[in-house]
N, C-alpha and C positions, 0 to 999 in steps of 0.2 A: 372117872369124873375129872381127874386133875388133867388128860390130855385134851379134854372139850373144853374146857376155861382156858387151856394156854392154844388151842388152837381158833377157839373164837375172839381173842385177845389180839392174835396174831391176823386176823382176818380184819377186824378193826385197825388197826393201825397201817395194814397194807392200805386201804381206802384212802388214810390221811395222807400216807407217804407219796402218792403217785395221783398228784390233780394233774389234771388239762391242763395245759399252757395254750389260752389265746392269743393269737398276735396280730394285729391287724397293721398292715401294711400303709405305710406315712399317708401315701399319695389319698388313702382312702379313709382318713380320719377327722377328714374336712378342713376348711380354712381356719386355723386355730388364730390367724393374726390378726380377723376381722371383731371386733369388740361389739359383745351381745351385753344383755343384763345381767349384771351377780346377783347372787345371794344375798338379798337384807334389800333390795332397792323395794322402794315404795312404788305404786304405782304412778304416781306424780312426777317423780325421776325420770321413768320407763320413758313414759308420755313425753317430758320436756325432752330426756334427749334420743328417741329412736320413733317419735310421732307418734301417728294414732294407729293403732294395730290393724290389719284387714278385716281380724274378725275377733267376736268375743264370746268363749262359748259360757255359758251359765253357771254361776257356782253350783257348787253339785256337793256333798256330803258334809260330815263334822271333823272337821274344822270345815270349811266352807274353801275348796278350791275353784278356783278358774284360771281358765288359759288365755291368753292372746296370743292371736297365730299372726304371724311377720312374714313378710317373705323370704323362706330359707328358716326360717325357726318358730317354736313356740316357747313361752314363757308362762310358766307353773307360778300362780301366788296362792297364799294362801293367806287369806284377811287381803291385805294391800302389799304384803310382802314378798315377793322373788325367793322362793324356792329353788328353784330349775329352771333353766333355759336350754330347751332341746335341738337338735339339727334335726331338719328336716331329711329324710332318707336323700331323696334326689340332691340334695346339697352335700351327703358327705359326701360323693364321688367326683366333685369337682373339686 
């Protein structure tokens, strides 16, 4: 019994000891210099300083999110507030 506990012990912590190392190469992590919306901006902000979005998709669950898609990115609120500002796939490769 005492070699199945030090060998399932031993099985667990091999797991923790050896993650994946992802790395994604500069050129393909997209234009970091280009200034999108942070976190906390209102919708009001967004709107004055990166316009009117191309599209708006519907809030949708609890808490109530929606997105506005940009071109080259989308923007995650949730209420009125900036969550997440995502790249568009086709945009990280440039």
């Amino acid at each position: 019994m005492h070699r199945i506990a030090i060998g399932c012990l031993c099985l667990i912590l091999s797991n923790t000891l050896f993650a994946d190392e992802v790395t994604v190469p500069v050129g393909q992590q997209g234009d970091l210099s280009k200034y999108r919306p942070a976190s906390g901006m209102s919708t009001e902000v967004v709107k004055e300083q990166f316009g009117a979005p191309e599209s708006i998709n519907d809030a949708i669950g609890e808490p109530p999110i929606t997105i506005w898609k940009y071109k080259g990115y989308s923007v995650y609120f949730e209420y009125n507030l900036v969550i997440h500002t995502v790249l568009h796939k086709a945009d990280a490769k440039t």
